[in-house]
Steps between C-alpha positions, in 0.01 A plus 500: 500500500414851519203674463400620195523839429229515257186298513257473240210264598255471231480856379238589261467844351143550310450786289116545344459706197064482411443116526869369412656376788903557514716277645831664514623299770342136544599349820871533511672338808880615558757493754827702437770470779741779615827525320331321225506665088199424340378607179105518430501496078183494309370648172306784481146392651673213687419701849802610583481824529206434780683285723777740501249728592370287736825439640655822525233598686337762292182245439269249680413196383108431435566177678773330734782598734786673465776463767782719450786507782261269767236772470153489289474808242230307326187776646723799584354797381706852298719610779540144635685370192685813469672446819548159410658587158734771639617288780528167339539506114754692260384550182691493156261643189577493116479870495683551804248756646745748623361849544625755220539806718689287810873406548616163480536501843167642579350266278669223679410638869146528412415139689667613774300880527190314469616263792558812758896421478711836597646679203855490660484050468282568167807624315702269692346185412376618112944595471550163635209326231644713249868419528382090534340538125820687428343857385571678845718734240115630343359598839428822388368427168144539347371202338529667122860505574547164532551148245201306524722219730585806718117526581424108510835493744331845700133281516690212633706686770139621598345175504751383772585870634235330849637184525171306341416169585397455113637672195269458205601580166254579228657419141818711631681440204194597245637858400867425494726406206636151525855605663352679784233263513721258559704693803157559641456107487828404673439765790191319576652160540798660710200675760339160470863312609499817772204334656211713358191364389410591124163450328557563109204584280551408120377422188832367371589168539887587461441709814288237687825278478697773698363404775538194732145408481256558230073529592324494124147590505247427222139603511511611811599184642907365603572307198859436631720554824842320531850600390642637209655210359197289528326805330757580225378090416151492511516819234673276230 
């Protein structure tokens, strides 16, 4: 079997607020495999939002290892998980996070400026990421001109403008109606069935069973993992 691409091995994260001690995550031990779609659901509190955190890079856990892509992000430091988040994840937000005053397609070469990549193969490959979401038409666009699936399609082309390893997806479908929502839904599973690997964050169990594999957490702790059918079950 291959090797994972993401390793969680007995992560805690440990917030302290006066004498309370927080624990957001509670030893949570996870391997997701590349090519795999797994979706990480939880309620609000459930420590979600941490692991993602932890697992797109832009944390550390308290306690425990992180192994992302054979290498150990678990004690790298500000510009150390930067590098490690522009070359290895994509990300997909809620609010799509594209910059007001930039183009579509400056918005969508942004990964690649920050990676040193020549403007000339910038446009080239942000055209190309464009034109695979279907959008290449909006290039010149400002976000305010565009539907609110126009944007969620320009964060995606982003996310894979530099090839990622991981594409994580943080309630992608939270600010869309249920039509587009939907669209935004069936363009993940056809990147998944394109071979890329796809993390989905959610607090909606409809969502959850999207994806091939569903992680629930509870309390800080993996209450389930398995697949979706076995899931749908043990929630009736």
């Amino acid at each position: 079997m291959n090797e994972p691409l993401i390793n969680l091995i007995d992560i805690y994260k440990i917030y302290r607020m006066g004498s309370t001690e927080v624990r957001a995550n509670d030893g949570i031990s996870l391997k997701i495999y590349p090519g795999e779609f797994v979706a990480i659901v939880g309620k609000s509190g459930s420590g979600k939002s941490t692991i993602m955190n932890i697992i797109g890079a832009l944390d550390v856990p308290t306690e425990g290892q992180y192994i992302l892509n054979g290498e150990d992000v678990s004690t790298l430091k500000g510009d150390e998980l930067a590098e490690i988040r522009n070359k290895t994840i994509g990300f997909i937000f809620q609010q799509y996070n594209l910059l007001a005053r930039q183009t579509l397609l400056e918005n969508v070469e942004l990964p690649l400026l920050y990676a040193g990549v020549s403007r000339r193969k910038r446009k080239e490959l942000a055209m190309a990421a464009l034109d695979r979401v279907g959008i290449k038409d909006k290039y010149k666009n400002f976000p305010n001109q565009l539907s609110g699936g126009q944007q969620q399609r320009g964060s995606i082309a982003r996310a894979l403008v530099g090839n990622p390893s991981l594409i994580l997806a943080d309630e992608p479908t939270g600010a869309l109606d249920s039509k587009t929502s939907r669209e935004v839904l069936d363009f993940l599973q056809q990147l998944n069935e394109e071979g890329n690997t796809i993390v989905l964050i959610t607090h909606d169990h409809s969502i959850a069973e999207e994806a091939n594999r569903v992680v629930s957490l509870k309390d800080g702790k993996v209450d389930f993992d398995g697949g979706v059918e076995e899931y749908r079950r043990n929630r009736t």
